[in-house]
Structure formats: structure tokens, C-alpha cells
NUPADO-748779 format. One record per residue (C-alpha): residue in three letters; x, y, z. Coordinates in steps of 0.25 Angstrom, whole numbers, plus 2048, in hexadecimal, padded with zeros to 3 digits. Example, Ala and Ser with C-alpha at 12.3 -4.5 7.8 and 13.67 -1.06 7.14 Angstrom:
<recs>
ALA8317EE81F SER8377FC81D 
</recs>
This chain:
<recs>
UNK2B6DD4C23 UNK2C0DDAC2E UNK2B5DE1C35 UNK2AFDD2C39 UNK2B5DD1C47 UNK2AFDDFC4A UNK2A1DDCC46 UNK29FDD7C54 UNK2A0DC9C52 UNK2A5DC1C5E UNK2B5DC2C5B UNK2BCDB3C5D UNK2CCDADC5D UNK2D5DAFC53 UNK2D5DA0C4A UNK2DCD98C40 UNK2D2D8EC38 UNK2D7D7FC3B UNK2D9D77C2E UNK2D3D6CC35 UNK2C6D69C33 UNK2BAD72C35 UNK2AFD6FC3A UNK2A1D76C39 UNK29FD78C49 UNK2ACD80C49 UNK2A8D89C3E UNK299D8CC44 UNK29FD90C51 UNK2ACD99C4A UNK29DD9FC42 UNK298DA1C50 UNK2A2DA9C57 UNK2A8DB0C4B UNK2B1DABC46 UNK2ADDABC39 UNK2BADAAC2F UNK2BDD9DC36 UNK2AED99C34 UNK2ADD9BC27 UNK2BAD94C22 UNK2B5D88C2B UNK2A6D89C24 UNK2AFD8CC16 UNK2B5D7DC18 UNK2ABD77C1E UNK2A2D7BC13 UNK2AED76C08 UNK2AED67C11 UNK29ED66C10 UNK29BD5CC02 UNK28FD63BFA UNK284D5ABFE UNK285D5FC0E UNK27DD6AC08 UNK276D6EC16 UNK286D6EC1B UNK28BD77C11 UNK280D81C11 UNK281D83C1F UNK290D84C1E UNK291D8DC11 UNK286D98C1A UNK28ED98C27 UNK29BD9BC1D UNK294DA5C18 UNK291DACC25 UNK2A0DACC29 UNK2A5DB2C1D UNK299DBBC1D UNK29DDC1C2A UNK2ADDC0C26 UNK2A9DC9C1A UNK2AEDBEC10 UNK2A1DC4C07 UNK2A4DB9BFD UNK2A6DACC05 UNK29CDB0C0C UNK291DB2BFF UNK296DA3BF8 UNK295D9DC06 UNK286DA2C07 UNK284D9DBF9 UNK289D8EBFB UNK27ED91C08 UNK274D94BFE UNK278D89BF5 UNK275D7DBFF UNK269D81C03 UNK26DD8AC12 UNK262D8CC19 UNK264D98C20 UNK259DA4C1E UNK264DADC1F UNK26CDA9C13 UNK268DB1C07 UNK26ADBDC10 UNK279DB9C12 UNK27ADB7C03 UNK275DC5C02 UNK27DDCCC09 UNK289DC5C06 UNK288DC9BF7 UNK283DD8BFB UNK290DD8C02 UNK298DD2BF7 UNK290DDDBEE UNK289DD4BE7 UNK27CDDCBE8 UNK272DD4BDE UNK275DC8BE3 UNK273DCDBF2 UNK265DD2BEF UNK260DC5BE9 UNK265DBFBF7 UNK25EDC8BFF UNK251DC8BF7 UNK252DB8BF9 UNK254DBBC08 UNK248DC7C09 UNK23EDBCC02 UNK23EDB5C0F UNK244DC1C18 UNK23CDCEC14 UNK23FDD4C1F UNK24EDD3C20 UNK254DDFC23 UNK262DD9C20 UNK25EDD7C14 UNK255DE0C0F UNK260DEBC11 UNK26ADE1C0B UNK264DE2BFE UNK261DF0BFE UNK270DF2C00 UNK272DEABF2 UNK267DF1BEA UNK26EDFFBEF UNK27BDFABED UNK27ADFDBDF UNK275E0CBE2 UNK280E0EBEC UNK28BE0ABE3 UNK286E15BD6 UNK285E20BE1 UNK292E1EBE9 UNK293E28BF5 UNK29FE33BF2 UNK2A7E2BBFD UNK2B6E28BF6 UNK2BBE19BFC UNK2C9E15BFB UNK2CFE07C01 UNK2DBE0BC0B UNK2E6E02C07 UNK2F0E0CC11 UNK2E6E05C1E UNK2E4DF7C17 UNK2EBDE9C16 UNK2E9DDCC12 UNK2E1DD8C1E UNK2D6DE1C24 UNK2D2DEEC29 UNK2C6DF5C2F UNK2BEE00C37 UNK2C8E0CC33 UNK2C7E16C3F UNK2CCE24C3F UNK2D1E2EC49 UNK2DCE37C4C UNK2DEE46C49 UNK2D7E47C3B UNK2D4E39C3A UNK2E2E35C36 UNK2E2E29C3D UNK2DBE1DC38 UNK2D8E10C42 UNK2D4E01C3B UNK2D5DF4C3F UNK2DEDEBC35 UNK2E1DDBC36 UNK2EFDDDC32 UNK2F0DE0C40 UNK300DDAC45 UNK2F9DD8C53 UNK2F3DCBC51 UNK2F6DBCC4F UNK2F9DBCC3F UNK2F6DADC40 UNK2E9DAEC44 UNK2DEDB3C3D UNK2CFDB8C42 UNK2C4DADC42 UNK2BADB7C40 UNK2C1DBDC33 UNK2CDDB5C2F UNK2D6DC2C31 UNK2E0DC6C3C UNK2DADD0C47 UNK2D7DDEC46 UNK2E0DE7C4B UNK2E1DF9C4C UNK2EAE00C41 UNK2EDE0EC42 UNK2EFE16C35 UNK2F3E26C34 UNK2F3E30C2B UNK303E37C27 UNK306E45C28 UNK301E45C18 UNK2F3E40C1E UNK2F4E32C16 UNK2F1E25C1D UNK2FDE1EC23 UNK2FEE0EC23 UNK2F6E08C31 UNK2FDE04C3B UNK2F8DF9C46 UNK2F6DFFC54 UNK301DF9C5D UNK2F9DFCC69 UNK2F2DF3C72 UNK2E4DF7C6C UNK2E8DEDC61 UNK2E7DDFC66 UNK2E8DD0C5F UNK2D9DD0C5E UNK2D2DD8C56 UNK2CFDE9C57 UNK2C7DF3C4F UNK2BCDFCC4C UNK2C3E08C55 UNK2BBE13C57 UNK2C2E21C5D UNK2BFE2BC67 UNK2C0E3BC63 UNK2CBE3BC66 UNK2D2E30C63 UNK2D7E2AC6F UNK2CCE1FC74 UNK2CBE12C69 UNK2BEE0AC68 UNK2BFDFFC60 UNK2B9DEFC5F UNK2C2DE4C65 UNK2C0DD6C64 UNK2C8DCBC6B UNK2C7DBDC68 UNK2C7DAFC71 UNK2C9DA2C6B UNK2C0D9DC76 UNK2B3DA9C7A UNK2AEDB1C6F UNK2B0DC0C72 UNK2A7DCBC6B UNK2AEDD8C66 UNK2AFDE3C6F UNK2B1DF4C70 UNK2BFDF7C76 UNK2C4E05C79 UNK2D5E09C79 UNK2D9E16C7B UNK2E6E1CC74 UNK2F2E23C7B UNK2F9E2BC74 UNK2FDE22C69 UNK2F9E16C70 UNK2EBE0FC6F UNK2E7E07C7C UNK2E5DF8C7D UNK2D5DF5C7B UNK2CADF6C84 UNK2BCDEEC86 UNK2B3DFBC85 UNK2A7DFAC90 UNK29DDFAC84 UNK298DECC86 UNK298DE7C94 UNK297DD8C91 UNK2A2DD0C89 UNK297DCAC7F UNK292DD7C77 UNK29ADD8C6A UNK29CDE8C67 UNK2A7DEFC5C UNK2A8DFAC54 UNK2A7E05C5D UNK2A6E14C58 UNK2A8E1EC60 UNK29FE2DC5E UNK2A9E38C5C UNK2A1E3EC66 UNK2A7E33C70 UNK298E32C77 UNK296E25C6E UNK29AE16C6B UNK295E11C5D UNK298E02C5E UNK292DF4C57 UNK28ADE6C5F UNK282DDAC5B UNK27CDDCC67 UNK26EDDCC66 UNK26ADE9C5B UNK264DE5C4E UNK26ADDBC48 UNK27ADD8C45 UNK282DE3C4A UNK27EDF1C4E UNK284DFFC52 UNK283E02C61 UNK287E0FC67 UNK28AE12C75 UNK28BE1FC7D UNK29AE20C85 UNK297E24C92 UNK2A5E24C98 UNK2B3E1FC94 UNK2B0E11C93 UNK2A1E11C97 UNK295E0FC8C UNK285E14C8F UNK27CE09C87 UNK27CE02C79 UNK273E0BC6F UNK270E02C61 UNK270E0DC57 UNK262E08C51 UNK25DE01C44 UNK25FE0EC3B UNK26FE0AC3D UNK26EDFAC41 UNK26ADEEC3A UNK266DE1C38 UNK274DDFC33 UNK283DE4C38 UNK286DF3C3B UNK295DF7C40 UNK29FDFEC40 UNK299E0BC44 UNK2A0E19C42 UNK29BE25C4B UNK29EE31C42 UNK297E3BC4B UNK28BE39C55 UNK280E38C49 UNK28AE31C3D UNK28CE24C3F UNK294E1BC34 UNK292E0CC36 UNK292DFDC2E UNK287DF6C2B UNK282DE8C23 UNK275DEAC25 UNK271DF7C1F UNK271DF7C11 UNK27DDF8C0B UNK285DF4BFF UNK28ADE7C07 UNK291DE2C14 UNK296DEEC20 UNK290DFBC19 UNK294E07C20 UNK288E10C22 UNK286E20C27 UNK27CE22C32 UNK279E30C35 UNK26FE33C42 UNK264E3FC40 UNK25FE48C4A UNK255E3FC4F UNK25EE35C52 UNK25BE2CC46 UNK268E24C3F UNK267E24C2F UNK26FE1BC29 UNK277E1DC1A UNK27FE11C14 UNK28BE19C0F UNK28CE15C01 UNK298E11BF6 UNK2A4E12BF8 UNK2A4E10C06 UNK29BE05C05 UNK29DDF8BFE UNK297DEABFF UNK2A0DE5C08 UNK2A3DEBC16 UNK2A6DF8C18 UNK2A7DFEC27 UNK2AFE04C33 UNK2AFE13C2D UNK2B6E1EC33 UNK2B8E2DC2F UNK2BFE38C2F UNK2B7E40C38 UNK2ADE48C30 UNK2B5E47C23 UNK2ADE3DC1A UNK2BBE34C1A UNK2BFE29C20 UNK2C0E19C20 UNK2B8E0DC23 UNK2BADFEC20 UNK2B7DF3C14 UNK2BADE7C0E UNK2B4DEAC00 UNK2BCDE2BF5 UNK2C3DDAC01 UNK2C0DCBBFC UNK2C4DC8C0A UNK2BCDD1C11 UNK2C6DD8C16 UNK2C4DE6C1C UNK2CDDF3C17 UNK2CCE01C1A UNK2C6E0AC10 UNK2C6E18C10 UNK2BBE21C0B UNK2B8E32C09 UNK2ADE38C03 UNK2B3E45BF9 UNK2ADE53C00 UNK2A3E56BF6 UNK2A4E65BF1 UNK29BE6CBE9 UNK29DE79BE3 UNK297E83BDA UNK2A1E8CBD2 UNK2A1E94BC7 UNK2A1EA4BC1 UNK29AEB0BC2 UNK29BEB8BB5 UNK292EC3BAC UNK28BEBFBA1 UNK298EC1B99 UNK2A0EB7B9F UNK2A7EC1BA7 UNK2ABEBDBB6 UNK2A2EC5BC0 UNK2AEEC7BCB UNK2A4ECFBD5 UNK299EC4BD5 UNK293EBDBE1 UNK28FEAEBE2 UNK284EABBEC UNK280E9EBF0 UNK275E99BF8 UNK272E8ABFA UNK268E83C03 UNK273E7FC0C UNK275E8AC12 UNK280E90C08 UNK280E9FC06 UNK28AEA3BFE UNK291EB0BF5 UNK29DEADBEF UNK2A4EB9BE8 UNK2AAEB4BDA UNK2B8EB3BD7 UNK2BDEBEBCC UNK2BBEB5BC3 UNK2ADEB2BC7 UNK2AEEA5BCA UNK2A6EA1BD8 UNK2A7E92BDF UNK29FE8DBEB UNK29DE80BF4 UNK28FE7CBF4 UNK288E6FBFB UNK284E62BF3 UNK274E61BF0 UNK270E6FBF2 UNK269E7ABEC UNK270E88BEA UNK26CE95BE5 UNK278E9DBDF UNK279EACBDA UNK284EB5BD4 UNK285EC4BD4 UNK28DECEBD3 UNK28AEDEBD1 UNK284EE4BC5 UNK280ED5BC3 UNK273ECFBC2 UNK274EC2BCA UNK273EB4BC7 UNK26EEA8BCF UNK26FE9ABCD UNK269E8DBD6 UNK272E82BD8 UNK26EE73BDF UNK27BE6BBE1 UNK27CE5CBDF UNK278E52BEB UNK281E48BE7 UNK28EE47BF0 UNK299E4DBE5 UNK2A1E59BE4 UNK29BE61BD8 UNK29FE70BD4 UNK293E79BCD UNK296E83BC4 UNK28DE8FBC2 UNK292E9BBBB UNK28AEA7BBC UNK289EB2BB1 UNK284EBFBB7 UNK27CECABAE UNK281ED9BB0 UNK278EE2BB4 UNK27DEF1BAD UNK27EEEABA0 UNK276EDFB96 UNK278ED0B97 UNK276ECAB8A UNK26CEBCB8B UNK271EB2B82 UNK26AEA8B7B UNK25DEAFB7B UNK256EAEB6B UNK24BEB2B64 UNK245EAFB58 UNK24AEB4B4A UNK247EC2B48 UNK23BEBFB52 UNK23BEC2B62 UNK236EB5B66 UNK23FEAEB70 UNK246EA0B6B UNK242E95B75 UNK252E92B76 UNK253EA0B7E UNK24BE9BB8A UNK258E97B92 UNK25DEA7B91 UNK252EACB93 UNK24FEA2BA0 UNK25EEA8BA4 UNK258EB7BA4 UNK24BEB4BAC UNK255EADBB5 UNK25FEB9BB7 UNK251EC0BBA UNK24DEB9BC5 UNK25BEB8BC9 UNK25BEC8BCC UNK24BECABCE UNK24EEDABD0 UNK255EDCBC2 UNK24DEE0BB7 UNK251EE1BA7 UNK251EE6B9A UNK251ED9B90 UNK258EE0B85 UNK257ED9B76 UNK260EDCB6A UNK262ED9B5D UNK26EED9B51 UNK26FEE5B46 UNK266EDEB3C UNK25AEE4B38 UNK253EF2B3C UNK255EF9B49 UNK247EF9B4C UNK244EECB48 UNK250EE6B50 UNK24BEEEB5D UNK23DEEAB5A UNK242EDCB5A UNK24BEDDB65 UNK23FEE3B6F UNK237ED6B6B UNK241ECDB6E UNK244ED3B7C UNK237ED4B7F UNK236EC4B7C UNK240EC2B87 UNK239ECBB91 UNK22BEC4B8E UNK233EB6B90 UNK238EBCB9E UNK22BEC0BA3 UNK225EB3BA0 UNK22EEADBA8 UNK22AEB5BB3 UNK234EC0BB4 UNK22BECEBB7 UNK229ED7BA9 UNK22EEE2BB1 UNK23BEDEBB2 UNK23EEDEBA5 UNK23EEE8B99 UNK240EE2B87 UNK248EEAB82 UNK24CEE9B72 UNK259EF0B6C UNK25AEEBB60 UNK266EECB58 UNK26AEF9B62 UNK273EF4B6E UNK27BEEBB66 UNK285EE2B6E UNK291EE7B75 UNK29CEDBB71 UNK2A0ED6B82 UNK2AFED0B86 UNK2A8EC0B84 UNK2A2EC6B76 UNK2B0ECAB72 UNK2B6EBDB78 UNK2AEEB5B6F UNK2AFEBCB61 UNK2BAEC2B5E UNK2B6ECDB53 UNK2ADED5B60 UNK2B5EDBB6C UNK2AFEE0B78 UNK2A9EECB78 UNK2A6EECB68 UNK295EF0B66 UNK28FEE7B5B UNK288EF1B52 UNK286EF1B45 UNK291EF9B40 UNK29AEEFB49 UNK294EE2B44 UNK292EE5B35 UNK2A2EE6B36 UNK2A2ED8B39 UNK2A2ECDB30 UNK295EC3B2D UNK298EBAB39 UNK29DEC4B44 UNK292ECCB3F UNK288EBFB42 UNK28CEC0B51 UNK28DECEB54 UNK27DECDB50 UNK27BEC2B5A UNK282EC8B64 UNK278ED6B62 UNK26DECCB62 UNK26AECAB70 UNK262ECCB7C UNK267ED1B88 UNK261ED7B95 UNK266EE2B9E UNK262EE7BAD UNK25AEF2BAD UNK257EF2BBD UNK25AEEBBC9 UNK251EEEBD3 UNK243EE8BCF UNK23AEE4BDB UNK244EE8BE4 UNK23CEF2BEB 
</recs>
């Protein structure tokens, strides 16, 4: 866990384990100040050497193991030490709780709960714990509803040791800052005690004239030294560095500190102590600077609510800081939060271990309302995973960028991931045509939608019409054109965080001429309407109400067989049935007329008639001296195509005056 030395714990000399023989004192006091690779290898041999009957020695060994390789990141170590703990008996209230948390962190989720339920028996109140189980029993929920964010592990920053806290900057963010262990500028023989690695120095990677990411390079400039750097945070523009140092001293411990370089040219200043703190005992890192510049976000055990919280501090000058402001319990907790990330003045990224999360650092969103008020979001698979995730950066207000993890790191080792959520598109497209099928080229598309969206789109020639709408709202949509009845249609889009395209196609009605209602039937020989004909007859009362000042003539016809005045008779009736059925359904009787032919307006054969059957054209009249000429079957569906029922316009204008 690379992030270790920056979590404010008091930063020691570089060491080399002795072969010789450990002793128990010397690994309590390397526990003590830090140091805790170098402590947990003593506890691991001291633990090897003690016989299994010092059962009160072993236990107490195996829990003090456990802690080490807990802080280090070593989830697994860490979980069997605490086990052997368990096994001999450790007395320590606390160490179901450090089970717990250190199977969540290994995702172990059923396992964790059972650990913090043992711990709650006797620890009800355990806010630690509590919100450590309810980030197991939602871990489940966050992994079937992944947010849309697109992770990606970049193997152009990383190596075979460690990386962390990416920082961008530069014109359009094409420079990308991190803090690395392959760093040249150390001993090579000598390895942290805190975390077994070599420290942490600043690489620099750029983009190519193509915008891809070139291969980091380590900064050659004195800001880089042999002890470790990281965590940098930028000014607008781009010339003042903030960032965590941490020296060592094989003798005095030395608490992390806030130094501040400056860059000329090309050239980044050696490191300055920053005026935050005034003493030299108050460990404080991770410093964000607001875009604004009024600002410094920054992280200290010093007091707050437990572990580690986020500070802010208002610049008052250059190099002088106004008073520490806790940013309150809505954002820190009982556990560690760090790593904060000032986006704007109310958006503030962070990581934190004690919120609930899906294990370890979870990065988290905390947005402040008006009333000054911080709500607090963890961010959700993919970004998160149960180990830790932290030190995000992005580019500007694009929703890309990078941050930190050493998910699938047996190690623990930390790598650069980085992550973009796909812009989420939603349109509606489609075609306004007449009833024929027949592009409408002069039709208009209007949309209004409870966002605000007032919109007419003129169709293409070909009637087609295509618009971008907003996820999870409701729309009302209309297409017209002249000498068209119009047509509407409603629309809610999706709230889910996906592009979708809808498609509505519209089919206008003319107003000079009749427009044929398919699907409507009646009885045999009867004029009682089937209940199949409800949906077109629902489709008239909706065109209606769609044009409230258009009234008609619901016109019924029937084929050439039987007598004229029975086939009118018949016709009238049937009409007549439509009309009733729209007047029940509330359209006023006076806006409409039954009117029934009979067998005396047969059909004109239309373009889409004579595209389907190739023994009509368009234009032909299917009388009877036109449909006795055709043989049995053509005959069969000329007479269906004379039996219909069809409404024209008869005025425009009703209530309009």
C-alpha cells in the first residue's frame, strides 16, 4: 500500500532487517513509530520461534502482526495473523473488528458481516462497525448496478513497483503528475521500513502531438529528493506545486509535512516547509488546492473525529494560512478520510475507510447545497473495489480522468487507473409520413419537455426528424404539416445513465380527402362492432382530441354484394355504431355526422394498394364491372378493400369562435 507513508504516519529512517535475532522489544518500538514492514517481519519470526503451548505469547504476537500488515495493505497476512489471534484466545475487544474489516477488504463479504455482528453483540453502538457491514450487505447491490464509469489499468504509467495520486495540469490537461518507487533518486539498497518499498519520487508524463500518453519520466529537479514526495496539488495556473514530503531520521521521528515548489520555465523549485503548521509535531498531507486558489484542502490526526480527517484552510497571502476549519461529520469519520480532490468550491472528491464502502480507501463524492450542507455519494463499481482506491484527479469538468488502486496487487501494490464515464445521448428519431406511407416533406416537429426544451424541427424530404432529449423526463411531441390533421404523442425517457434512441414515426391524416381506419369490424351481416376493433377505434378518439376544433363525417361502405338499398342501409347502421362508440368516450355529438354509402363510392386503388397487388394500379375504381373481371381470389380482395370504414373532415373550425 504505497499510499501508507502519506497517511500521516510519523515517517522513520530507511532499514535493512538484521538476520540476527529478534527480539520482541525491538519489534514493539518499530510498531510504535512506524515502522511497520520491519515490525511485522520481526512479529512474523517471532511468532514462527514461539512453541505452541506459549499460547498467551503467540496470540499476542500473531494480533500485533496483523496490525502491521493491516496498515501495510498486506489484506491477507493480515486476516491469518488476526485468525492465529483468534485461535489462542487474544484478549483484545477490538479483534473481531479487525477480522472484519480485513475480510470486507479482501471482499470476503459474508465472512466480514458474521465478524462485525460478533463485534456489534458486545459494541452496538460501533459506528466503525455498523457502517462496515452496511458496506458488505450493499456490496452485492453496487456490483449488479455498476455506475456507467469505463476503468482501464494504465500499463503506459505503471511498473513493477508502485504508483499513486495522478495529478493533472497543463494546457488541457495533457500533463499528468504521480509519485512512483522506481524512482533513480534514492539508495537502491535500502528499503522503507514503513512499507518495504524504495521511496516515492515525482514522475512527469505528457501527452504526443497525436494526444496519446507518453512513457513517465522522473523529474530531474531538485523538488524530487532521497526521501519521499507526493500527493501534488496545482495552482490554476500551473506554476506553484503543493504536495506531502516526508523526511526520515534514524534517531527523532518526523511527522509528514506540506511543502510548496514553484516551477520556472521548465524547472520545478526545490521544496519548501509551507507556514500551515507552525509547530514541527502536527503530521498534515495531501493538500488540494480550490481552483479558485482561496483554499487548502489538506488531511491531520490532529484532534477531529477519529483516524484521519479533511481540513481546509483559507490562503491569506503567498505563504500565510487564516485558521484550520474541520469540514464536519457529514464528511469525517470514526475511520480514515484522505486524499482530498477540490473539483470546484461545492464538489469535493475524497477517500475514505470509514464510510461504507465495498472495502479499504473508497473514493467518495461530496457535493455541498445551498445551505451549506455536505451530502456525501460513495462512487460505485468500477471505480471502487474492496481494496484501496484513492487520489483522483480529472480532467476539468470532463467526466475523465485518473486515480489510484492496488485492486489484484497480491502485494499491495498501488497502480494508476484510469477511468471515463461514456457521454450519455438520448435521442428520439424517426418519420412523418400520410396514412399512405408517404413522406410528409413539409411537416413540422414540435417538442416540448419539462426541462425546459421548446423545440420545431422541420423534417428532412424524406420525413425523417431526429432530436436530443434529456435522460428521465417527460415530453409532449406533435407533428404537423398543411392540409394535415395533426398528431401528438407523449414521451418519458429513461432515468437510467445510458444512451437510448426512440423512435416514433408519425402518420398524418389528410384533411381534402378520406383516410381509411383499418382494423375496425363488425358483425356478420350485422352493424355491431367486434370488441377486436377497440384499438382503432381508441386511435380516432385520439386523433379527435389531438385537433379539438376538427369535426367529421365517419363514412361506412360496403362491397357489391347484395341490394343497394339494403347495403346502404347496412352501411348507415354501421357508421352510426362508430359514432355512438365516440360520443361515449366523450367526443361531443356534434362533431360528428354517420354517414352510410353502401356499395356506391367503391375504392380508388392508391400507389401502396398497387405496390402490394400486382393485378390493381393506381388509379383503377373497384366497381363491379372492374371486379367481376377478376378471378375468384382478386375478386375476394377487391371486396375487402370496398369494405371499409373511413372518415373525412368536414370542418375546421368548431369552438373556435
Amino acid at each position: 500500500m504505497r499510499h501508507v507513508r502519506f497517511i500521516l504516519i510519523i515517517a522513520v529512517g530507511l532499514t535493512v532487517i538484521a538476520c540476527k535475532s529478534v527480539k520482541l522489544s525491538v519489534a514493539e518500538e518499530k510498531q510504535r513509530i512506524g515502522e511497520y514492514y520491519d515490525a511485522a517481519e520481526m512479529y512474523r519470526k517471532l511468532y514462527t520461534k514461539a512453541k505452541p503451548d506459549q499460547r498467551d505469547m503467540r496470540a499476542y504476537v500473531a494480533y500485533r502482526m496483523g496490525l502491521c500488515n493491516q496498515k501495510i495493505g498486506n489484506t491477507a497476512r493480515a486476516a491469518s495473523a488476526f485468525m492465529n489471534a483468534l485461535r489462542y484466545n487474544y484478549p483484545d475487544s477490538l479483534l473481531k473488528l479487525r477480522i472484519a474489516q480485513t475480510y470486507h477488504q479482501g471482499g470476503r463479504y459474508a465472512e466480514a458481516v458474521n465478524y462485525y455482528n460478533q463485534f456489534l453483540e458486545l459494541n452496538p453502538q460501533s459506528i466503525t462497525a455498523l457502517n462496515g457491514k452496511l458496506g458488505c450487505e450493499t456490496a452485492d447491490s453496487m456490483k449488479a448496478h455498476p455506475t456507467p464509469y469505463q476503468v482501464r489499468r494504465m500499463d503506459v504509467f505503471n511498473s513493477r513497483h508502485g504508483e499513486f495520486s495522478p495529478m493533472l495540469t497543463g494546457d488541457d490537461y495533457n500533463q499528468l503528475y504521480f509519485a512512483s518507487s522506481r524512482a533513480k533518486k534514492v539508495n537502491r539498497d535500502s528499503v522503507s521500513a514503513i512499507t518495504g518499498q524504495l521511496a516515492d519520487n515525482f514522475f512527469l508524463a505528457e501527452k504526443d502531438e497525436k494526444g496519446d500518453w507518453k512513457k513517465p519520466v522522473e523529474i530531474e529537479d531538485a523538488i524530487n529528493t532521497e526521501f519521499d514526495e507526493g500527493t501534488p496539488s496545482f495552482t490554476a495556473d500551473g506554476n506553484t506545486m503543493y504536495y506531502t514530503y516526508c523526511s526520515s531520521d534514524p534517531i527523532s521521528p518526523r511527522p509528514a509535512e506540506i511543502y510548496k515548489s514553484s516551477r520556472s520555465g521548465a524547472t520545478w523549485s526545490a521544496g519548501t516547509r509551507t507556514g500551515l503548521v507552525k509547530d514541527s509535531l502536527t503530521s498534515v498531507g495531501h493538500p488540494s488546492i480550490s481552483p479558485d486558489g482561496k483554499f487548502l484542502y489538506f488531511v491531520t490526526d490532529a484532534g477531529g473525529y477519529g483516524g484521519k480527517d479533511i481540513y481546509r484552510a483559507r490562503l491569506v497571502g503567498n505563504d500565510d494560512f487564516g485558521g484550520f476549519e474541520n469540514l464536519g461529520p457529514a464528511i469525517n469519520t470514526e475511520g480514515d478520510e484522505m486524499f482530498p480532490y477540490a473539483r470546484d468550491s461545492v464538489t469535493l472528491y475524497f477517500a475514505s475507510n470509514g464510510h461504507p464502502g465495498l472495502g479499504g480507501l473508497d473514493l467518495f463524492k461530496a457535493s455541498m447545497d445551498t445551505a451549506g450542507i455536505w451530502h456525501v455519494e460513495n462512487m460505485g463499481m468500477p471505480i471502487n473495489s474492496s481494496g484501496d482506491d484513492f487520489g483522483i484527479t480529472f480532467e476539468g469538468q470532463r467526466e475523465k480522468g485518473f486515480f489510484s488502486s492496488n485492486r489484484n496487487d497480491a502485494r499491495g501494490y498501488d497502480h494508476i487507473y484510469s477511468f471515463e464515464r461514456p457521454a450519455v445521448t438520448i435521442f428520439i428519431e424517426g418519420y412523418v409520413s400520410d396514412v399512405e406511407e408517404n413522406p410528409v416533406d413539409s411537416a413540422i416537429v414540435r417538442i416540448v419537455g419539462r426541462d425546459g426544451l421548446n423545440e420545431k424541427v422541420l423534417v428532412k424530404p424524406d420525413g425523417y426528424y431526429k432530436v436530443e432529449l434529456e435522460r428521465d423526463i417527460s415530453y409532449v411531441m406533435m407533428a404537423s404539416a398543411p392540409d394535415y390533421l395533426n398528431q401528438n404523442f407523449e414521451l418519458k425517457t429513461d432515468p437510467d445513465e445510458q444512451s437510448e434512441i426512440y423512435n416514433v414515426d408519425f402518420y398524418l391524416s389528410p384533411i381534402h380527402r378520406p383516410t381509411v381506419v383499418q382494423n375496425i369490424f363488425y358483425e356478420f351481416d350485422k352493424a355491431d362492432l367486434k370488441p377486436e376493433s377497440k384499438t382503432a377505434l381508441d386511435e380516432i378518439i385520439k386523433v379527435l382530441n389531438d385537433n379539438p376544433n376538427v369535426t367529421i363525417e365517419m363514412g361506412a361502405h360496403t362491397d357489391r354484394k347484395g341490394s343497394e338499398k339494403y347495403n346502404e342501409g347496412l352501411a348507415q347502421r354501421r357508421a352510426q355504431s362508430v359514432v355512438d362508440y365516440l360520443i361515449a368516450a366523450g367526443i361531443p355529438s356534434e362533431r360528428l355526422t354517420a354517414k352510410g354509402y353502401g356499395e356506391s363510392v367503391p375504392k380508388t386503388v392508391t400507389k401502396k394498394m398497387a405496390e402490394e397487388y400486382d393485378f390493381i394500379q393506381e388509379g383503377d375504381v373497384l366497381n363491379e364491372q372492374f371486379v367481376e373481371q377478376l378471378t375468384p381470389e382478386q375478386q375476394e380482395i377487391a371486396d375487402q378493400f370496398n369494405r371499409r370504414t373511413e372518415f373525412i373532415v368536414t370542418g375546421t373550425m368548431y369552438n373556435l369562435y
